[in-house]
N, C-alpha and C positions, 0 to 999 in steps of 0.2 A: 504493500500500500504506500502510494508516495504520500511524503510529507507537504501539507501546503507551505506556502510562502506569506508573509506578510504582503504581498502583492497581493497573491489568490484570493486573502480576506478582503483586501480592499475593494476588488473586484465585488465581490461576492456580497457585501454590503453594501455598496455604490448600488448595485442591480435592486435590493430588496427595498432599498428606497427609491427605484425609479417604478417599484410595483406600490407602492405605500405600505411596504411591510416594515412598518419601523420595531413592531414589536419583535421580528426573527433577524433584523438588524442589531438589534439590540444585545440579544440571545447570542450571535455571531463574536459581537465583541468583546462579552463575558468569557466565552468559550476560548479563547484564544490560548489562556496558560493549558490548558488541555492539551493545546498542541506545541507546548513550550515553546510560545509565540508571544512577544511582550507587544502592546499595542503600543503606536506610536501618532506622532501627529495627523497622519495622513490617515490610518481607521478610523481614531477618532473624529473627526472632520468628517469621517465619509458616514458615520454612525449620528453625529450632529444635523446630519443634509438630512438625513433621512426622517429624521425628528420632525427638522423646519419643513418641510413637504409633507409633512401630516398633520401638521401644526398644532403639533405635542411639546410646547414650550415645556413646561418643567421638567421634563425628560433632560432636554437641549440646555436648558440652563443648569441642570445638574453635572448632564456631562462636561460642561463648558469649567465647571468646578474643580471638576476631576481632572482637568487634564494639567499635567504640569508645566507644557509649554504652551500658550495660545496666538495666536498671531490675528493676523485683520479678518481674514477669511472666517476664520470658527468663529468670533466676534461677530462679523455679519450673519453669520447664520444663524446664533440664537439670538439674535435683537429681533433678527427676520421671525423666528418662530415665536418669539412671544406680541409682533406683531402681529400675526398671521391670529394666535390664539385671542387676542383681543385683551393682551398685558403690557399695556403702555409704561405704567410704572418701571415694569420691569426691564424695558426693550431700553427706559433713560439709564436705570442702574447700571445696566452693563455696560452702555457706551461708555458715560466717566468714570467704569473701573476699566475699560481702555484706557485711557486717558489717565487714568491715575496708575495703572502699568507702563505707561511708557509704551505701548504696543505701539507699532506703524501706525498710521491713521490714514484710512483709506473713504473714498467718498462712499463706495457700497455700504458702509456701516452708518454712516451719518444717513442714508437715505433708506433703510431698514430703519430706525428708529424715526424717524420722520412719515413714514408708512407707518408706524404704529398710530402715532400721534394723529393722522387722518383717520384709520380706523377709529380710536376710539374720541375723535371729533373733539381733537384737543388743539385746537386751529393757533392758540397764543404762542404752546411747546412748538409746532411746528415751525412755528417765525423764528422763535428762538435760535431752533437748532440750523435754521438757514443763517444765522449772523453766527453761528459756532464754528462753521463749516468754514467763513470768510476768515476767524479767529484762528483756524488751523490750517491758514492758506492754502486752503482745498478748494479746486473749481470745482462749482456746480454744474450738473449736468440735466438735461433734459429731464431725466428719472426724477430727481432733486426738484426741477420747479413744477412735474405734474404731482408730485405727492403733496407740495406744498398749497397750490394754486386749488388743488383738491380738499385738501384742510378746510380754507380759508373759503372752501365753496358750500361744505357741510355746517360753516360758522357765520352763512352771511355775510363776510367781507370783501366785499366788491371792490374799495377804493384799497385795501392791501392785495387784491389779484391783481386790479391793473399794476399797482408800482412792479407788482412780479413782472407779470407782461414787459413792462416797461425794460425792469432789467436784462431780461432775456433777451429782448434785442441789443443794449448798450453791449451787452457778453456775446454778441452774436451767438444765442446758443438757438439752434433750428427749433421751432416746437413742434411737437404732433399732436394727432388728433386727440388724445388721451388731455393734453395740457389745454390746448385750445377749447375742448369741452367743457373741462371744469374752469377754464376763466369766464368764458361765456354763461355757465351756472352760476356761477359767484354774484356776477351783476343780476339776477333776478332780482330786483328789487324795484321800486317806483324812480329810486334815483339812480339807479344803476342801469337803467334799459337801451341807456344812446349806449354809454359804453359796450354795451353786451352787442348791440349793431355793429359798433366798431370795428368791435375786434372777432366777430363776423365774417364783415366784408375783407378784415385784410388776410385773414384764415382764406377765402375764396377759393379755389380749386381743392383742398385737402378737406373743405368740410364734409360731413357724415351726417346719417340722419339724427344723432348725439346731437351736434352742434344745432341743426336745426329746430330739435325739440327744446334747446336750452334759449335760445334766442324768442323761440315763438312764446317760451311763457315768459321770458321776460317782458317781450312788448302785451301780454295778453294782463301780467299782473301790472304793467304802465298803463293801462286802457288803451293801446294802439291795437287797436283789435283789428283794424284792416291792416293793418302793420305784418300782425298774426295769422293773418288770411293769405295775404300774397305770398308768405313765406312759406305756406303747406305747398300754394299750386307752385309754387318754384320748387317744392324738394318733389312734387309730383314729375317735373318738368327735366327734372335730373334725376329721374329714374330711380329714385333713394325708396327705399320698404316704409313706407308712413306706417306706424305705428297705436299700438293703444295713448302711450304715452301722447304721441301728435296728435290725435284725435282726444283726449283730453284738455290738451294747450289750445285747439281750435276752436272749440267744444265752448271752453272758459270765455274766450275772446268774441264769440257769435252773444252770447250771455252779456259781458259787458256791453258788447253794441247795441244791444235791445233787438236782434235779428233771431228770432225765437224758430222761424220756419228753417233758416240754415242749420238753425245746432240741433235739428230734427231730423235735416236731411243728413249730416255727417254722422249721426248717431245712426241713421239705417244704414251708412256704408261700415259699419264696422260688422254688423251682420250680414251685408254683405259679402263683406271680406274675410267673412268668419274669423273674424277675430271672438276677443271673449268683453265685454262690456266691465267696466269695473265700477265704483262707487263713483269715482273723480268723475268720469266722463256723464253719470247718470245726474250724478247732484247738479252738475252743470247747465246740464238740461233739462232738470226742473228749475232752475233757477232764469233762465232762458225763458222757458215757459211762466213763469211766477210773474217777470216783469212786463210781459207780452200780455199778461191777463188769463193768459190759456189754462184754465183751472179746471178743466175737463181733462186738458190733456196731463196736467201736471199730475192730479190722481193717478191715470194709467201707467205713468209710469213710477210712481211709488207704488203700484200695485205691483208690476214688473220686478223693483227692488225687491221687494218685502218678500217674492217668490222666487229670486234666483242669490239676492244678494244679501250682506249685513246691516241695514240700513243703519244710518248715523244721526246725530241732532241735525243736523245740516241736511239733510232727506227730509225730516220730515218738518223742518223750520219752513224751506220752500212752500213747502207742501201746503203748509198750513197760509202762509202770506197768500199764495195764490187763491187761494179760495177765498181770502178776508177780503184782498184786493176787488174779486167779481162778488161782494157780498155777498157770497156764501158760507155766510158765518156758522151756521149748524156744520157743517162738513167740516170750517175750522177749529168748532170746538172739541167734533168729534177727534178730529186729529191731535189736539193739542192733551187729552185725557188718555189717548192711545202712549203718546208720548210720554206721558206723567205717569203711567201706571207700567212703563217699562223698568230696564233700567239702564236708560239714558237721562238725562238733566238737562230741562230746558236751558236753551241760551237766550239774548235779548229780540233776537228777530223773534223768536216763536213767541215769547212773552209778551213781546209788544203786538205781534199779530192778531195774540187770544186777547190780549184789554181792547184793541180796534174791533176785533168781531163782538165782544160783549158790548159794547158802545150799539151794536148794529141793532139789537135786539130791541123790540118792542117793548112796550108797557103790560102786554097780555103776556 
């Protein structure tokens, strides 16, 4: 029987992490004095990958523990895994015990830990570690401003995407679709929607239907709802998959316009297109309907909800204006006691809708 090599293990455990067998990776490199095999930097690392690809931090940080030599690579891979697992805390500790080892410092670990910090939508840590990375005279790289720009997209910060934006060109560093998305998300905001156009149009040929959906609800939540219209039939026009998502951003934008009969018609094209309808796109369209006055139709399709979907306060808030709005206050109160006797909690539209329909009521 031949003897393996420390090679053969590495092998051998490289492979059982490119199948997500971290647990028989693991087994692998217990095993080794078995075969009076001492592990060395290079198992471990290859037993770490396998960890981070399962996104088995504590594993990864243990062995990260364990090992008695570590360099940048092992470092990036459990900051990666306790990213990946959703342990931010943990993915900062390990960088400034880099940092306080004296270990190389490589931009893949600063941008592992910066991926954590967007995962768990830690937008401030992330900015942070973008001015630690300039502190350890490391250039950022494209990876580096989409995890960031992504941050800062899941925290509302629109006027810190663009200065990214901003910098990424001063660095000439290319952007892709993945960064350009999430700056474009970023700006969804009422003040943020030229910029979200902006940098849009200067994205131009590399946009995606991502960018497009990001941009449509920014002008859809600006009230540029023809803004939001032109921009479906233009990703129609460049041949991009419109989406549930696009059909909610259009959906919203038909709603603010007060055009009740289009966000009725785009709601037929997604059963059309056999897609699957979702809350956003429905509430929408009662809310379309609510402002239209269409209080016959706005029922049906709270009817619709209540038999395919989860319905929300915002379902049946619609619901209920719309019927107040066409005085039909008995339908609204009946809605507004359906509401009450679930367990959802009125918000103010429904509240103020049911004191207007009680107003409506007679002296008999």
């Amino acid at each position: 029987m031949l003897q393996p090599t420390l090679v053969d293990a590495s092998k051998a455990i490289n492979a059982c992490g490119k199948k997500a067998q971290w647990e028989t990776a693991l087994r692998l490199l217990r095993d080794l004095p078995h075969w009076q095999l001492e592990a060395n930097i290079i198992t471990r690392s290859a037993a770490l990958s396998a960890c981070e690809r399962c996104e088995q931090w504590v594993q990864a940080a243990a062995l990260l523990v364990e090992m008695p030599t570590k360099d940048s690579i092992a470092y990036s891979a459990a900051v990666s895994a306790c990213g990946k697992g959703l342990s931010w805390p943990m993915a900062l500790l390990l960088l400034w015990q880099l940092h306080a080892e004296q270990v190389e410092k490589q931009v893949s670990a600063c941008n592992a830990a910066t991926t954590a910090c967007e995962k768990g939508r830690r937008w401030s840590d992330a900015l942070d570690l973008h001015d630690v990375l300039h502190q350890w005279a490391l250039t950022p790289n494209v990876i580096t401003f989409s995890s960031t720009l992504s941050a800062c997209e899941k925290g509302g910060q629109w006027a810190q995407a663009v200065g990214l934006v901003s910098e990424m060109t001063e660095q000439q560093v290319q952007g892709n679709i993945i960064s350009c998305s999430a700056a474009i998300s970023a700006c969804e905001t009422e003040g943020g929607w030229q910029n979200a156009v902006a940098l849009f149009e200067e994205a131009a040929e590399d946009t995606n239907i991502v960018a497009y959906n990001a941009t449509m609800s920014a002008c859809e939540k600006a009230s540029r709802w023809q803004d939001a219209l032109q921009l479906f039939e233009e990703a129609h026009l460049q041949q991009l998959r419109t989406n549930v998502i696009s059909y909610g951003a259009v959906i919203s934008a038909c709603e603010k316009g007060g055009v009740w009969l289009l966000a009725l018609s785009f709601l037929a094209d997604i059963d059309e297109r056999r897609l699957e309808r979702n809350l956003i796109t429905c509430n929408a369209a009662i809310s379309a309907c609510e402002k239209g006055a269409e209080w016959l139709r706005a029922l049906a399709l709270l009817g619709e909800v209540l038999s395919n979907l989860q319905a929300d306060v915002i379902t049946f808030a619609a619901a209920i204006s719309a019927c107040e709005k066409a005085s039909e206050w008995s339908w609204a109160l009946e809605l507004f006691g359906r509401l009450c006797s679930g367990n959802l909690r009125p918000n103010v539209v429904a509240h103020n809708a049911a004191i207007a329909a009680c107003q409506q009521v007679g002296p008999n």
